[in-house]
VOVO-618821 format. One record per residue (C-alpha): residue number from 1; residue in one letter; x, y, z. Coordinates in steps of 0.02 Angstrom, whole numbers, plus 32768, in hexadecimal, padded with zeros to 4 digits. Example, Ala and Ser with C-alpha at 12.3 -4.5 7.8 and 13.67 -1.06 7.14 Angstrom:
REM VOVO-618821
<1 a <8267 7F1F 8186>>
<2 s <82AC 7FCB 8165>>
This chain:
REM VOVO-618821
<1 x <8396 ABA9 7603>>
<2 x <83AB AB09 75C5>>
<3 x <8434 AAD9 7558>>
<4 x <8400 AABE 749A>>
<5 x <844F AA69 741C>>
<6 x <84D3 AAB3 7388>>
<7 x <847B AA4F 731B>>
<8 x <83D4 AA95 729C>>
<9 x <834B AA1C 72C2>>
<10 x <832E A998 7254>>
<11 x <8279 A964 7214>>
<12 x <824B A8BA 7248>>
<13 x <81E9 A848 71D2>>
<14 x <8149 A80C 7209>>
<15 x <8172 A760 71E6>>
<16 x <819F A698 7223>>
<17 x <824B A675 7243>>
<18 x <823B A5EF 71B7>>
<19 x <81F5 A676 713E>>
<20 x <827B A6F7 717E>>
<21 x <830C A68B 7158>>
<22 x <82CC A61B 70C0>>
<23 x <823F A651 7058>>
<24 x <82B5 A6DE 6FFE>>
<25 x <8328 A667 6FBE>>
<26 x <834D A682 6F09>>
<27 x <837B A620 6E81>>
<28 x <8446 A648 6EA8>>
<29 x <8428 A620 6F4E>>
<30 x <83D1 A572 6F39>>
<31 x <848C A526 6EFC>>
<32 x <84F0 A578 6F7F>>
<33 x <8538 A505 700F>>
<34 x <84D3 A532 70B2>>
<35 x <8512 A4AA 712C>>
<36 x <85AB A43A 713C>>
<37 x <859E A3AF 71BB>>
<38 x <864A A37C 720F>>
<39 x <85F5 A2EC 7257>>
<40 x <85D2 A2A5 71AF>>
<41 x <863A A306 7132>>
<42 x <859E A339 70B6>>
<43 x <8561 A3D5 708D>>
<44 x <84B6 A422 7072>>
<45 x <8475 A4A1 6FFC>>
<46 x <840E A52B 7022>>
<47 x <8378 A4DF 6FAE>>
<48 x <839E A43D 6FF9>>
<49 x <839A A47D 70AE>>
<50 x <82E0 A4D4 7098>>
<51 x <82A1 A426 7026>>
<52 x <82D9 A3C6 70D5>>
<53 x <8289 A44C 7130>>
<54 x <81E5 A441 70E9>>
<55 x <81E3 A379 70E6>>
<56 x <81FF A376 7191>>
<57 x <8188 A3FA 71BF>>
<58 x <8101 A3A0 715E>>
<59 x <812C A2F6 71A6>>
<60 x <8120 A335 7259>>
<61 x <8064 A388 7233>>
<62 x <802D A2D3 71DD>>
<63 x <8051 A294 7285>>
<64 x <7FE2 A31A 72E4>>
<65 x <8069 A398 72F7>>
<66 x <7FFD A446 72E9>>
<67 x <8030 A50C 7328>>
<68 x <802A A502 73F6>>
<69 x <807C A46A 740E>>
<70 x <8134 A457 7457>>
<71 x <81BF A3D8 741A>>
<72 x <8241 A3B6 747B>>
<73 x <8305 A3AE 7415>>
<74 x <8396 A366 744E>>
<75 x <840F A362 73CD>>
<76 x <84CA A385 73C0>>
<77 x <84F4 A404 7334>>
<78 x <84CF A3CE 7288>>
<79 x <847A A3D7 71F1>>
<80 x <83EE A374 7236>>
<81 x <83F4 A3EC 72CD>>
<82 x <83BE A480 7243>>
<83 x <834B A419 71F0>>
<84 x <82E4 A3D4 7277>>
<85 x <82EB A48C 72E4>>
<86 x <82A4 A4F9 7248>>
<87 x <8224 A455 720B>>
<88 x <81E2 A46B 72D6>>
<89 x <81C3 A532 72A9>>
<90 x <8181 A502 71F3>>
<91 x <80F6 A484 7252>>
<92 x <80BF A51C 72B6>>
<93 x <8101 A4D4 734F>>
<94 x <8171 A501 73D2>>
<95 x <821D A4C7 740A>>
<96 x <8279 A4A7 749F>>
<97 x <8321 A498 7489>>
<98 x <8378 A40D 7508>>
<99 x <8420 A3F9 7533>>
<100 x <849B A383 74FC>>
<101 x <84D3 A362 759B>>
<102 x <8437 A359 760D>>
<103 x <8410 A2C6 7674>>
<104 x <8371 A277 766C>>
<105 x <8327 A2C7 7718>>
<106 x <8360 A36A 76A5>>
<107 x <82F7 A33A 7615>>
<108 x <8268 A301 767A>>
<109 x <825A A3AF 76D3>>
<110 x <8261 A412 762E>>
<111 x <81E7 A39C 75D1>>
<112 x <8179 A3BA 766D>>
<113 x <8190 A45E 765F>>
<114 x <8184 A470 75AA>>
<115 x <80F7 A3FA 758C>>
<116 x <8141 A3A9 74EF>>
<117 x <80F4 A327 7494>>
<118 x <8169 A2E7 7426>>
<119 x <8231 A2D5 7434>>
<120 x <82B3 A2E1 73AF>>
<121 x <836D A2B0 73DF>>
<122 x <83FE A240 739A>>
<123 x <842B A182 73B7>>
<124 x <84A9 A1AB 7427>>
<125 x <842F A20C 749B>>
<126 x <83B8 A195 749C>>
<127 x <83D1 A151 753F>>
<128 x <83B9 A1E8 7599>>
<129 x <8332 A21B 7549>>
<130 x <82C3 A185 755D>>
<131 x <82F7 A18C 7609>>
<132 x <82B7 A240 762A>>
<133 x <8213 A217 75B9>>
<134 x <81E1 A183 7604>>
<135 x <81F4 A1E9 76B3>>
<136 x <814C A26B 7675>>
<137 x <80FF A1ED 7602>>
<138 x <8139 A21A 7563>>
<139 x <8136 A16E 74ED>>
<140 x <81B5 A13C 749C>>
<141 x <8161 A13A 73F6>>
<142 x <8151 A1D9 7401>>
<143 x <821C A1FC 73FD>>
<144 x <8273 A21F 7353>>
<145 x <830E A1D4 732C>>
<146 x <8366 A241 72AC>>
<147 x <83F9 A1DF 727A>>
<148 x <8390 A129 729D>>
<149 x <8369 A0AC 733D>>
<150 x <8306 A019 7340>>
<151 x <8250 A029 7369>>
<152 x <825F A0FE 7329>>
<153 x <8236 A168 729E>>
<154 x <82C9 A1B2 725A>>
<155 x <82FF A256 71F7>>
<156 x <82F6 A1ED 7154>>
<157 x <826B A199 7181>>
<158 x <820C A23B 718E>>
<159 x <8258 A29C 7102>>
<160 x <8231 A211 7092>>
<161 x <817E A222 7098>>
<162 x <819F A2BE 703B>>
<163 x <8111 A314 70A2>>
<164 x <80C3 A3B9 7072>>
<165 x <80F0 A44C 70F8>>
<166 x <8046 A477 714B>>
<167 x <7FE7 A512 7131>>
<168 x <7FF3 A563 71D1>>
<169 x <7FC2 A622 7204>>
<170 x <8013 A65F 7287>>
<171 x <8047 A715 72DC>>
<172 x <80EE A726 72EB>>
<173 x <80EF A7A0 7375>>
<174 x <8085 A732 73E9>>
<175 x <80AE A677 73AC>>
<176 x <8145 A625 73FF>>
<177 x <81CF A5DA 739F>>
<178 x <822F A594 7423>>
<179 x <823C A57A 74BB>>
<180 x <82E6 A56B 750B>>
<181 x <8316 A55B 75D9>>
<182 x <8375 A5D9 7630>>
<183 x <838E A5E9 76F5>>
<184 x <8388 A6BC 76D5>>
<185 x <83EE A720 7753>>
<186 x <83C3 A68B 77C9>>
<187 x <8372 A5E4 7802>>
<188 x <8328 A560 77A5>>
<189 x <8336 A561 76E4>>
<190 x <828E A59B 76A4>>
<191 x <8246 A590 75EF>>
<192 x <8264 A63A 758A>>
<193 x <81DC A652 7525>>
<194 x <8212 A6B2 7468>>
<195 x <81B2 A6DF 73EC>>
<196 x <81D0 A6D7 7318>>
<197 x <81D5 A799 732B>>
<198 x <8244 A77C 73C0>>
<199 x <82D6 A71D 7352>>
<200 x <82B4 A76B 72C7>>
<201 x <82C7 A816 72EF>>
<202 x <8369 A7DC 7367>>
<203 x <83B5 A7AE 72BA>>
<204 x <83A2 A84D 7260>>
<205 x <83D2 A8AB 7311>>
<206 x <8467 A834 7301>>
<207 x <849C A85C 724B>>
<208 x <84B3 A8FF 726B>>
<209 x <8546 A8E9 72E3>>
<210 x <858B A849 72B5>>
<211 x <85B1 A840 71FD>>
<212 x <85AC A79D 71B6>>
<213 x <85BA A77D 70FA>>
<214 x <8576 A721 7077>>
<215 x <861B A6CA 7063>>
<216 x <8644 A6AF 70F9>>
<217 x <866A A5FE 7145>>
<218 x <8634 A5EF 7202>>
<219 x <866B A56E 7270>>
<220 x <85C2 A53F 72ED>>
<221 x <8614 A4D8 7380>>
<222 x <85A8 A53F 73E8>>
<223 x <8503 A4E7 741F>>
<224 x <8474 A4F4 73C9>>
<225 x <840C A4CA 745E>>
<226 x <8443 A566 74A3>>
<227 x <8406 A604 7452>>
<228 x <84B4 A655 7429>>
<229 x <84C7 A5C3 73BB>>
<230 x <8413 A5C2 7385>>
<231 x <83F5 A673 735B>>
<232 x <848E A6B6 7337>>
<233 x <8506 A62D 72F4>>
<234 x <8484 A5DB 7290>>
<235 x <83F9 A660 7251>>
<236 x <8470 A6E4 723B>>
<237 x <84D9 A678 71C1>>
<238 x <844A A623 7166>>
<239 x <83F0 A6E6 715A>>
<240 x <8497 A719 70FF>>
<241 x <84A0 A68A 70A5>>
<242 x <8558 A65A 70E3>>
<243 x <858D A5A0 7103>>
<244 x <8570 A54C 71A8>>
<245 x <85FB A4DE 71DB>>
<246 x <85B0 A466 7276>>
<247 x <8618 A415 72FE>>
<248 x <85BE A3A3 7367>>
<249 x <8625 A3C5 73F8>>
<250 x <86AC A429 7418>>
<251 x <876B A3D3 7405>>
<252 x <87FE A438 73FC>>
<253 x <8842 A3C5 7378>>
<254 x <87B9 A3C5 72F3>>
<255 x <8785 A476 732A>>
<256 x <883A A4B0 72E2>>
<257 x <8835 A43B 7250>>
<258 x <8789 A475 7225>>
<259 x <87C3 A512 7223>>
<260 x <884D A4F2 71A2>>
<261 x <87FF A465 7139>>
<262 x <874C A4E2 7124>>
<263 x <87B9 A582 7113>>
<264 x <8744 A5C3 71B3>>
<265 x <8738 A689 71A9>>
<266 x <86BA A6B0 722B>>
<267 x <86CE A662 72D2>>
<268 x <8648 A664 7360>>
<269 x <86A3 A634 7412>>
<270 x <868D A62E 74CB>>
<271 x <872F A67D 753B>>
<272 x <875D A5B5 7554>>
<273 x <877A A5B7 74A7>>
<274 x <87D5 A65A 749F>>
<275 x <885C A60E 7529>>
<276 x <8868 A586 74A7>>
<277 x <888F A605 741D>>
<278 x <88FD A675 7485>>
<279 x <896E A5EF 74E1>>
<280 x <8960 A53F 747E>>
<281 x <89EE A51A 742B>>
<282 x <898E A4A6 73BE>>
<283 x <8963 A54B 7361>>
<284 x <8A11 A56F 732D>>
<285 x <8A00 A4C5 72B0>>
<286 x <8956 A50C 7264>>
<287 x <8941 A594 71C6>>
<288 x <88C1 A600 721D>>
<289 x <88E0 A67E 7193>>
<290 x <881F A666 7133>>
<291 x <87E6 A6B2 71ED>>
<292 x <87C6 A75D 71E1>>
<293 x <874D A77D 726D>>
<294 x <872F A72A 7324>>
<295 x <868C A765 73A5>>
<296 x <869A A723 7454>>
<297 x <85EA A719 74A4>>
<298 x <8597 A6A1 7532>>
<299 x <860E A6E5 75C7>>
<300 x <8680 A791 75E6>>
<301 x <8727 A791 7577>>
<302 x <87B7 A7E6 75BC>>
<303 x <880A A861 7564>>
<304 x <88B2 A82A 7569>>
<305 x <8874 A774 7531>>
<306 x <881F A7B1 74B6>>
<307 x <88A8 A825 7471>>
<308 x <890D A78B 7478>>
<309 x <8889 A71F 73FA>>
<310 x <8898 A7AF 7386>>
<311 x <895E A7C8 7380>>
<312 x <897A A71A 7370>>
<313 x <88F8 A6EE 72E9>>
<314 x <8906 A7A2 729E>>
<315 x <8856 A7A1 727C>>
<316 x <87CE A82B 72CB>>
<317 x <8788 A7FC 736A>>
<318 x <86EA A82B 73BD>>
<319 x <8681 A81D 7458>>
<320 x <85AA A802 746A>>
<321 x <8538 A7F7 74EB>>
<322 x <8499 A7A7 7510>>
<323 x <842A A721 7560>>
<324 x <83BF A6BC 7540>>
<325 x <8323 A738 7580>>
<326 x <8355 A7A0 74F5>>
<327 x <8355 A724 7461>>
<328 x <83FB A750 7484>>
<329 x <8453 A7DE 7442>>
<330 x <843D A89A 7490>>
<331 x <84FE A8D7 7474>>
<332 x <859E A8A9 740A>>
<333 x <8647 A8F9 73E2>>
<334 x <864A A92D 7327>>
<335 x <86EA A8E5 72B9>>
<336 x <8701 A985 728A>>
<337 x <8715 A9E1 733F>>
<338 x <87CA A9C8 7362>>
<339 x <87C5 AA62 73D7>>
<340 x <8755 AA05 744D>>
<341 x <87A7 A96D 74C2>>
<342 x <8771 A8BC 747D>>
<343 x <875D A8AD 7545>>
<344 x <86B0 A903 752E>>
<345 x <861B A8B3 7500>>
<346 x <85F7 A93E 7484>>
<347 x <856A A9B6 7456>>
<348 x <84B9 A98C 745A>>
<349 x <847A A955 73AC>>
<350 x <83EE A98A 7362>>
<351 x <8343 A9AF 73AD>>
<352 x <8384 A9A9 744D>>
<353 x <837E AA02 74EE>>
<354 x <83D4 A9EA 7599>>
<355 x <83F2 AA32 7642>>
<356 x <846C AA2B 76C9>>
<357 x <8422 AA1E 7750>>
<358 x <8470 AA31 7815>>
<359 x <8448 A97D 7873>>
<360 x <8431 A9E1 7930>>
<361 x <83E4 AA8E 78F0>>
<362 x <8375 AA46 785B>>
<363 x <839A AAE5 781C>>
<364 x <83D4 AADE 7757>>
<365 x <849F AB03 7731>>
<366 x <84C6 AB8B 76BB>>
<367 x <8540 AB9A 7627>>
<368 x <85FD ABED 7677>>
<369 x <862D AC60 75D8>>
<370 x <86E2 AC0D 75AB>>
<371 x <86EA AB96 7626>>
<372 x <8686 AAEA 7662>>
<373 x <85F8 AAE7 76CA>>
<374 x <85D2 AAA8 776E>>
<375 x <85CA A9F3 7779>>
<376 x <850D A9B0 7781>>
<377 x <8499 A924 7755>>
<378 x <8465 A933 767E>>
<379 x <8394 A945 7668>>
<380 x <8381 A930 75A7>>
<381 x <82DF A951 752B>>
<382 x <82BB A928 748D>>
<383 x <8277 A8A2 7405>>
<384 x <82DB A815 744C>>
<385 x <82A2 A80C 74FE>>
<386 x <8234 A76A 752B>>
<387 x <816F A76A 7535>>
<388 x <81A6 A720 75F0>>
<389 x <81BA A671 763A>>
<390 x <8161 A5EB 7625>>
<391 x <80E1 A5C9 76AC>>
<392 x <813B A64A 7721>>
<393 x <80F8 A703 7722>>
<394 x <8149 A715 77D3>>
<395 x <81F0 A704 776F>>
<396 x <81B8 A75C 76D5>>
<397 x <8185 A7EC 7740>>
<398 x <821B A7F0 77A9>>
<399 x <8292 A7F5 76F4>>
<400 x <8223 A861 76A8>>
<401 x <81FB A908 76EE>>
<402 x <814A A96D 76A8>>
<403 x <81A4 A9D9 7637>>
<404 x <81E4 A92C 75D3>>
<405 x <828D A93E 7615>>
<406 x <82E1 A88F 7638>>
<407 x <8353 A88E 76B3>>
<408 x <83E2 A83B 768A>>
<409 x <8437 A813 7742>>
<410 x <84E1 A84B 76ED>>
<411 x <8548 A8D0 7736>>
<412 x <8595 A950 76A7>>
<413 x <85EC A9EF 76A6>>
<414 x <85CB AA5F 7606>>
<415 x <8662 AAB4 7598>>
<416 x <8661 AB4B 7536>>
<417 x <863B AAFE 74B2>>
<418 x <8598 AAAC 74E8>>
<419 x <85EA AA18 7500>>
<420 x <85D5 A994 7574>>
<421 x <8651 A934 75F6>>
<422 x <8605 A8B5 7651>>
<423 x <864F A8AB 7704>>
<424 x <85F1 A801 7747>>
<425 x <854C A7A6 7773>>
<426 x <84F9 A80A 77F1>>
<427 x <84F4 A766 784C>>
<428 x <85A8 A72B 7847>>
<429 x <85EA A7CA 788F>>
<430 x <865C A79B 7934>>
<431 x <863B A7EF 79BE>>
<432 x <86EE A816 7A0B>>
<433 x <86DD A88D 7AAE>>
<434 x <8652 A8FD 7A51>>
<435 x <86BF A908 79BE>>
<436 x <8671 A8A9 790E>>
<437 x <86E5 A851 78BD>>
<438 x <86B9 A803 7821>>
<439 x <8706 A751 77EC>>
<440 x <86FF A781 7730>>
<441 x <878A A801 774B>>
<442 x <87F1 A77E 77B9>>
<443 x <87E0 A6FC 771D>>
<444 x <8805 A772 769F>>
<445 x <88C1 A798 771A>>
<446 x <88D9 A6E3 773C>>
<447 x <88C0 A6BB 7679>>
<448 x <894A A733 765B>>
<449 x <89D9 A6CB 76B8>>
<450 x <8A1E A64E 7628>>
<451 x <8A1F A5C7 768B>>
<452 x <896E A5C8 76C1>>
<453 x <88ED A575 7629>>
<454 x <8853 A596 767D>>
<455 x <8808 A5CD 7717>>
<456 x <8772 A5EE 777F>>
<457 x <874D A672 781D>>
<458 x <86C6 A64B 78A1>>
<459 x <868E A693 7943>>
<460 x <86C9 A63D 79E6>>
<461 x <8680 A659 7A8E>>
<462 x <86E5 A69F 7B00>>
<463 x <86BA A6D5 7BB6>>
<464 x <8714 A780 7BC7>>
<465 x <871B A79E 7B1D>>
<466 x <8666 A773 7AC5>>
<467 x <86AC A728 7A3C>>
<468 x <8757 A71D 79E3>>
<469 x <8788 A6E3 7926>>
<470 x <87A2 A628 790A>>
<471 x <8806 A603 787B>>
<472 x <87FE A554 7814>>
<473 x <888F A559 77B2>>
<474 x <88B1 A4F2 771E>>
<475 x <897B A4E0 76F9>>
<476 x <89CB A4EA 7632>>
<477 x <89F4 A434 7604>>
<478 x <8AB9 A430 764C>>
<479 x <8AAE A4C7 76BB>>
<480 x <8ABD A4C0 776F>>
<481 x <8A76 A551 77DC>>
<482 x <8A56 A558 78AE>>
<483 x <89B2 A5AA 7904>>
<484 x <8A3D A62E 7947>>
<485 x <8A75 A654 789A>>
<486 x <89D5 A67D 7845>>
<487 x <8992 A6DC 78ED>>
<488 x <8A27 A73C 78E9>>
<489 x <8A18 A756 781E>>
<490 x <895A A792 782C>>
<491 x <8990 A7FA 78D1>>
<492 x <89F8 A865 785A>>
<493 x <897D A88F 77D7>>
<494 x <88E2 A8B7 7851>>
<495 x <8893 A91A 78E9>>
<496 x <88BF A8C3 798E>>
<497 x <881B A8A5 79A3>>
<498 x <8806 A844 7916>>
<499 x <88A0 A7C3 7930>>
<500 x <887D A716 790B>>
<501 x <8887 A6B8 79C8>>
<502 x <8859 A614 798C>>
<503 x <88BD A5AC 7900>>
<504 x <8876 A4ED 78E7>>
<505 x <88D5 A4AB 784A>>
<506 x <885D A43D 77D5>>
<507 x <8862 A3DE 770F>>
<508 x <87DB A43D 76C5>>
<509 x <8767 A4D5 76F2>>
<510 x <86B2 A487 76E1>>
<511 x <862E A4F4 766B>>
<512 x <8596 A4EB 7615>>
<513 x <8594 A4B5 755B>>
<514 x <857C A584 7525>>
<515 x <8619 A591 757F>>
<516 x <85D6 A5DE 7630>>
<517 x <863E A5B4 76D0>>
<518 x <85D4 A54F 7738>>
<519 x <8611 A594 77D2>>
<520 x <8589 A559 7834>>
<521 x <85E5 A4B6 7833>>
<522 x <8674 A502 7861>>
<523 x <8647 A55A 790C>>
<524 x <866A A4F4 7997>>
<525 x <86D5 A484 793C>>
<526 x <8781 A45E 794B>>
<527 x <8804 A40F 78DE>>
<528 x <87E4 A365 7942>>
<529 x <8725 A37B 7924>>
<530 x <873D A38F 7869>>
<531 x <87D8 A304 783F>>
């Protein structure tokens, strides 16, 4: 039987994104501050927001922008970010979110993919993405500036027109709103295609686990390019009206001063972020009283890091799950669960489903009365799963089985409870002599030496073995550790088959902007390869 969730169902409106989150506002609501932009110090109201909205929306259909078409955005996180994301939805069109980071080649591929025709970014992107344009054709006229460069339209530019917001009719269960890349459980990033319904129902699913409040003040370092920052970060705050505080990029520096200048009370993080919290001692020289709750999301969070966050801030602390095939949320920890380990991902939220289901049998895991369940990869159903990929219904069909169950390529074990522990990727597992040893369990011990800031576990070949666990270790500023001391550290707190056999000691673990470990770019690699 498949596992259900604690939660009632929730009714999902039949409705845009942009009508979901801005059409209700009231008069109250109009005045209340909805964004403030660290990059530039203002502050947008929630009337203000929607009037920017709706100019931009209408500026982008008087230049041929109708429902169907794709934009591409590249944008660091700002208020122009919010504007130009939700004026894309408002035109009827679709967009696909691109990352900060990506090199042109990148961009090319996913404008290829995505077949945008127009591309929004920031001057200091600029080069990059004329690079990756010019590679599929795209002119350069047809790239939006938002904060101004010779020869482009800007933000201003268009918002000055003071455009009407077209009248557009579309169905929100079939229409995409965005389009954002994922590589799934594997390979090549592909385009996820969501729906309005998808997003919008992922937000009220959302709400009913993670309880943000009209007053509270959310810090949004997370990208918005990726949909944990897109659908949770932002439309969850700007559905309960709260105050979005942007961060551009993340910096340990203004990230703490932020957080004591805004009085921050809700806090959205990646388990980079929580080592920060846990071990800086930058934190020590902070009030992080106004913080009364902190979710961890993106990657698995440890339980003993994440008990650590919550002593040392004294604030509630809570675990979600997701990807980006589910728009993203399917579990979270409630604040109010303190019986359940913050090491758990949490209970499904409402409307959904899942399985557990046995990678060599195929044959689904059932609930152990009192105790946790077999370990096995997660299937999930419900409103939040993906219409498919993009171009790709060999991938589509391998994610998503005929009974609408996406599998997830995660491998979980099940409480009492109903909740969820995720063990690792199915695809990261090491192979050591037949046993599986996950390198999310080896992080989570290595993280728990005080010396040690960050670190990273990968598979290395090894003839008699398979595989054994590579560790990249990144050392506390002033510490000193040898390979022998953290093997024999880790030796004492695991299996023997899951001892670390490989120590290469390096500055900084590399990871995606949502906070990921990129191990791919670890395996093979050595401390020489990487200096």
């Amino acid at each position: 039987m498949p596992f259900k969730s604690p939660f009632a169902d929730v009714e999902i409106p039949d409705v845009s994104l942009y009508e979901y989150l801005f059409s209700g506002l009231t008069e109250d609501d109009l005045g209340r501050p909805a964004v403030f932009d660290s990059a530039t110090g203002t502050e947008t109201t929630y009337g203000d927001l929607r009037a920017r909205i709706d100019a931009f929306a209408g500026a982008l259909a008087a230049r041929g922008i109708k429902p169907g078409d794709v934009v591409a955005l590249q944008v660091p996180n700002t208020a122009a970010f919010i504007i130009a994301f939700h004026g894309i939805l408002r035109a009827g069109a679709t967009a696909t979110t691109i990352n900060s980071l990506y090199t042109p080649p990148e961009i090319a591929n996913q404008l290829r993919d995505s077949g945008a025709i127009r591309y929004v970014t920031v001057s200091l992107l600029l080069p990059g993405a004329l690079a990756g344009c010019s590679e599929v054709g795209l002119a350069a006229d047809n790239v939006i500036v938002l904060d101004g460069a010779e020869g482009h339209e800007s933000l201003l530019d268009l918002l000055s027109e003071g455009a009407t917001p077209p009248d557009i009719s579309i169905d929100p269960s079939t229409h995409l709103a965005v389009l954002p890349y994922s590589s799934g459980t594997t390979g090549k990033a592909k385009g996820v295609m969501l729906t309005h319904r998808n997003l919008v129902a992922n937000v009220e699913q959302s709400m009913s686990v993670i309880k943000e409040e009209r007053d509270d003040v959310v810090l949004a370092v997370l990208p918005f390019f990726h949909i944990y920052g897109m659908n949770v970060i932002m439309s969850v705050t700007l559905r309960v009206r709260a105050k979005l505080v942007t961060m551009p990029r993340f910096d340990l520096d203004d990230f703490l001063r932020l957080i004591e200048e805004q009085r921050i009370t809700f806090l959205y993080i990646a388990p980079p972020m929580a080592v920060a919290l846990a071990k800086h001692p930058a934190v020590d020289t902070i009030d992080t009283s106004s913080i009364r709750a902190v979710l961890s999301g993106a990657a698995p969070l440890d339980q003993s890091l994440g008990d650590a966050v919550k002593a040392r801030l004294g604030c509630g602390m809570l675990q979600g799950y997701g990807m980006t095939e589910l728009s993203p949320v399917s579990h979270a920890l409630p604040l109010d669960r303190d019986d359940i380990s913050v090491g758990s991902v949490g209970m499904a939220v409402a409307n959904v489903e899942f399985k557990v289901v046995d990678t060599l049998t195929g044959e689904e895991i059932e609930a152990v009365p009192g105790g946790r369940t077999a370990p096995g990869e997660l299937w999930v159903r419900g409103p939040g799963v993906m219409v498919g990929y993009l171009g790709n219904d060999e991938a589509t069909r391998e994610t998503i089985d005929a009974d609408g169950y996406l599998h997830t390529g995660d491998i979980v074990e099940v409480g009492p409870e109903g909740e969820v522990y995720v063990v690792d990727r199915l695809k990261e597992l090491i192979k050591y002599k037949g046993y599986q040893v996950p390198p999310a369990e080896l992080e989570a011990v290595l993280l728990t030496h005080p010396d040690i800031a960050d670190a990273a576990v990968v598979p290395h070949p090894d003839e008699e073995a398979g595989e054994v666990p590579h560790a990249f270790v990144v050392v506390q500023e002033g510490a000193s550790l040898t390979a022998d001391e953290v093997m024999a550290y880790v030796a004492e707190r695991v299996a023997p088959h899951k001892k670390i056999r490989i120590i290469d000691f390096i500055p900084v673990i590399p990871k995606s902007a949502s906070g990921k470990i990129l191990r791919k770019d670890l395996k093979g690699r050595t401390a020489a390869d990487l200096a």
